[in-house]
Each structure stands twice: as C-alpha cells, then as structure tokens.
C-alpha positions in Angstrom: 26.9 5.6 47.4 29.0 5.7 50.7 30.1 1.5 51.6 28.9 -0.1 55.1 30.9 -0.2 57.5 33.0 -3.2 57.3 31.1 -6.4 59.8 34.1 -7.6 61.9 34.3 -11.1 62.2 37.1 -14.3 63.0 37.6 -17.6 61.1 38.3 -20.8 62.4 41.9 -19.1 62.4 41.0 -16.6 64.9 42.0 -14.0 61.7 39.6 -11.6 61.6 37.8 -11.1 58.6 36.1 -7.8 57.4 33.1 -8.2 55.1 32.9 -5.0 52.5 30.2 -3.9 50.8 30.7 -1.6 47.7 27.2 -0.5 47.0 28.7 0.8 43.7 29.7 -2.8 42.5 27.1 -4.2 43.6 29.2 -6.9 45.6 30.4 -7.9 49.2 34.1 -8.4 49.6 36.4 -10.3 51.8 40.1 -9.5 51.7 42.1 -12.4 52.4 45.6 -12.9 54.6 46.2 -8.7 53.2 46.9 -10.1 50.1 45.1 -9.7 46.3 43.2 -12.6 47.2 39.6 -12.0 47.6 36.5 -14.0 48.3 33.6 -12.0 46.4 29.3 -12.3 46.3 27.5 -10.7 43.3 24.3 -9.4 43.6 22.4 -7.1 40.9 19.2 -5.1 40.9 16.1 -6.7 38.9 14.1 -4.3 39.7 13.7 -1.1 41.8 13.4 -3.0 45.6 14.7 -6.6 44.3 17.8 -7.7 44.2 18.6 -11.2 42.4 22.3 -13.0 44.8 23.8 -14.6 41.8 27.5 -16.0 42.6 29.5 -16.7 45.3 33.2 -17.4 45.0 36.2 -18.5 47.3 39.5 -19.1 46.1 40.5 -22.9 46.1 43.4 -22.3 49.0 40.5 -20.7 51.3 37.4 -22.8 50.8 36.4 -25.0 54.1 37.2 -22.2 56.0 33.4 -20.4 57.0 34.5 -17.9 54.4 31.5 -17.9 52.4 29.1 -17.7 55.4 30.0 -14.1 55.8 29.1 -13.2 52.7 26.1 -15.0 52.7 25.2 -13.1 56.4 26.4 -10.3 55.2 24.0 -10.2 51.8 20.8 -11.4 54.0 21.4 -9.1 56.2 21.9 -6.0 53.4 18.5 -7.6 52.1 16.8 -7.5 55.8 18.2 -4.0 56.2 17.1 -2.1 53.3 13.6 -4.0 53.2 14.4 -5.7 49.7 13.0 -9.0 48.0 15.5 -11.4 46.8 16.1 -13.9 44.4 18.7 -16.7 45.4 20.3 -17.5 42.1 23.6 -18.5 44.0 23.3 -22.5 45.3 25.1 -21.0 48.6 22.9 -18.6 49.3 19.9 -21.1 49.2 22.3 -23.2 51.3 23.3 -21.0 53.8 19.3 -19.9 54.3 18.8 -23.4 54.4 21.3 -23.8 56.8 20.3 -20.9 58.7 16.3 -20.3 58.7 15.9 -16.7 60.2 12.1 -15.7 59.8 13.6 -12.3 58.7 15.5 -13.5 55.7 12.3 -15.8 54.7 10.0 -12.9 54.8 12.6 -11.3 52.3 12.7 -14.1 49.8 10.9 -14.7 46.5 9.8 -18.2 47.2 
C-alpha cells in the first residue's frame, strides 16, 4: 500500500514535524530532531472496516511537547477519511477526543 503524504505541522519549537503513515505497519510515525528517535501510534485491524488505536508512545526527552496530538489527529483523521469504526484502546486517544470533540470522529467511534 502506497503511505499518505506526510501532514506538515510545527511544535511549540517552531520545528516542523511530519506525521507518516505506513499503511503496511499499521502505525503513524513522527521522526524526531532527524535523529532514530521516533514518536510512534499503533493501530490494527479487528475486523474488515474497524480499526482498534491501541498505543501511543513519546520518548521521555520529547513528551510535553504536543507531540502526541499529531498522532492522535493524524489517526482520527485516517479513521474519518477511509470511513472506519474505531476502538480507542489507547488512554490518549480517548483523551485527545476528549479533548477535541469533532462530531466527525464521534460518528466514527465504537461507543
């Protein structure tokens, strides 16, 4: 499967920060500073149109940065996009939705 074009966005650093999706993984990516340091967000099918978010992980020397959030965007909006269900496994995502209530990502939510 081809990836998404990366989602260009800036931290509170004004670095930007490109948001990856390898479809093939099953995972959105953010490469940190150039370095091997990435921030990643799991997801897996359960089924043929559901998709279950399960993990969401920063490295301790980026966290408190808005890191996360772009996953978490990123993965709604993946969800949105290819007219999925979802199950929010990962305690982010249900913050971030939380956090962010978009009728769009509701409507795509097992409640």
């Amino acid at each position: 499967m081809a990836q998404a074009a990366p989602a260009n966005v800036f931290d509170a650093n004004n670095s930007q920060i490109q948001v990856e999706h390898d479809k093939k993984r099953r995972q959105f990516v953010i490469r940190l500073n150039g370095s091997h340091d990435r921030a990643v967000l799991l997801y897996e099918y359960v089924g043929k149109k559901t998709v279950d978010l399960q993990h969401t992980e920063v490295p301790d020397a980026y966290r408190g940065r808005g890191i996360a959030k772009h996953l978490a965007k990123a993965a709604m909006d993946f969800v949105v996009e290819e007219d999925l269900k979802a199950h929010l496994t990962c305690w982010y995502i249900q913050k971030y939705v939380k956090e962010n209530p978009q009728p769009q990502y509701f409507e795509h939510i097992y409640q």
